[in-house]
C-alpha positions as CSV (number, residue, x, y, z in Angstrom):
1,X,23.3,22.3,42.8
2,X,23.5,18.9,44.8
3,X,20.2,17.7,42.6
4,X,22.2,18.5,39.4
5,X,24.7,16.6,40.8
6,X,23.2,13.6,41.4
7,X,21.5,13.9,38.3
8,X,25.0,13.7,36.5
9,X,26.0,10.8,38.6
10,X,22.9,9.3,37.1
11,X,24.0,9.3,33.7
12,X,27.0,8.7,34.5
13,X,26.4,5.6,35.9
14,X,23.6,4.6,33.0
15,X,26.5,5.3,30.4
16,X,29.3,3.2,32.2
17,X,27.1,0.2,32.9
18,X,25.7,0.0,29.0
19,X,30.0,0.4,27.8
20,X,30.3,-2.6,31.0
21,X,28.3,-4.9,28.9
22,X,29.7,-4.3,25.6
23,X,31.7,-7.5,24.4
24,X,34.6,-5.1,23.4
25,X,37.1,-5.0,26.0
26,X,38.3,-0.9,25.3
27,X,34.8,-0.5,25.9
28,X,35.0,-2.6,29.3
29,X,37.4,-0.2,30.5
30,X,35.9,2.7,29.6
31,X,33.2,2.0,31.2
32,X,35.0,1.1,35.0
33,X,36.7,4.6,34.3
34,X,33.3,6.3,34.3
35,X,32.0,4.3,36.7
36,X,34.6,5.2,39.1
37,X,34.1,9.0,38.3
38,X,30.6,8.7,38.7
39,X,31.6,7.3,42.2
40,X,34.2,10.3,43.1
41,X,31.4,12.4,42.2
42,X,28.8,10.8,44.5
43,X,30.9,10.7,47.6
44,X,31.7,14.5,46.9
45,X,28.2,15.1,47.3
46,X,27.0,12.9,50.0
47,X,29.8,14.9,51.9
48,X,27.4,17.8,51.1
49,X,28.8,21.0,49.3
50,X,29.3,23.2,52.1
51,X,31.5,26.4,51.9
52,X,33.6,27.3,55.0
53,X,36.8,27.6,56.8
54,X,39.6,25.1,56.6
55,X,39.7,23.3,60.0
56,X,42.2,25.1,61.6
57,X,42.7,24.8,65.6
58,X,43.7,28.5,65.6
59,X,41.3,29.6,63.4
60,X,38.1,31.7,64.8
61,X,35.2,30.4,62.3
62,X,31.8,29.5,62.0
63,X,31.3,27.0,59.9
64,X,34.3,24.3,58.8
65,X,34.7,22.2,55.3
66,X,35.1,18.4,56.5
67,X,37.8,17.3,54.7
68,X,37.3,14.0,54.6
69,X,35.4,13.4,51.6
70,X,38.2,15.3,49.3
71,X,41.0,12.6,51.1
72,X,38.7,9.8,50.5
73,X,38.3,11.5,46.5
74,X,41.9,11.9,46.3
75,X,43.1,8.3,47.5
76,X,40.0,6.6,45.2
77,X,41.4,8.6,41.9
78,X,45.2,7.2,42.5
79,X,43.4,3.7,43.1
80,X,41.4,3.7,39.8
81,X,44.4,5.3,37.9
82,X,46.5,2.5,39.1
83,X,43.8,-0.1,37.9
84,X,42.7,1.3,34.7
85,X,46.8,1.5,33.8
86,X,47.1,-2.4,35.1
87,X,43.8,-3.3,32.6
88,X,44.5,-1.5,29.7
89,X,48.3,-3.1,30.0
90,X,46.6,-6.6,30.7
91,X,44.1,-5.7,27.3
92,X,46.7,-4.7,25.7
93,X,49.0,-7.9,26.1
94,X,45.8,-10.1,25.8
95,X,45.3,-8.3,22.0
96,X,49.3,-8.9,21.1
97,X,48.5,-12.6,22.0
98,X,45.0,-13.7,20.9
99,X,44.4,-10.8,18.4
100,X,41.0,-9.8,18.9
101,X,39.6,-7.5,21.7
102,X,35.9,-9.3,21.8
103,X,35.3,-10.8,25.4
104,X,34.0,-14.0,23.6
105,X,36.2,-14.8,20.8
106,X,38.9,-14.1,23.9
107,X,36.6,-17.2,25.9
108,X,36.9,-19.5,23.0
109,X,32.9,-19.1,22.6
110,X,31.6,-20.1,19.5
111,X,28.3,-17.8,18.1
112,X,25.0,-19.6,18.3
């Protein structure tokens, strides 16, 4: 299961770096959302997909879940939510003013 896993995290990471270098800036942001799932996704497994207990003190159990990797999970979604909502409003505001979305029109770059 890990292996399939990481495989996903693979692609995921393949597809969010090509929609990175796209000049379209929709695409940009696209592509830091799925690179930041890819990234939720890879510390879940490198925290290892155990089954257990909670860790309870009172609890009599073999084998605990380390919770960890869920709290780091849950504090990195709110942090990428925040940041996509702060790009797409800063994309958004950028397209009201210069009217395009390409990265190098946006520059003031002029094609070869």
């Amino acid at each position: 299961m890990e292996t399939l896993i990481i495989l996903l995290v693979g692609v995921l990471t393949a597809v969010a770096i090509y929609l990175i270098l796209s000049r379209n800036v929709i695409r940009l942001i696209l592509g830091t959302a799925i690179l930041s799932h890819a990234v939720h996704l890879l510390i879940l497994t490198m925290g290892h997909l155990k089954t257990g207990d909670v860790p309870l003190l009172g609890e009599e159990a073999e084998t605990y879940v380390d919770a960890l990797p869920q709290a780091l999970i849950l504090t990195a979604i709110v942090i990428s939510f925040a940041v996509t909502a702060f790009i797409l409003v800063l994309a958004y505001r950028a397209y009201q003013d210069l009217g395009t979305d390409d990265l190098n029109e946006m520059r003031g770059v002029q094609d070869e």
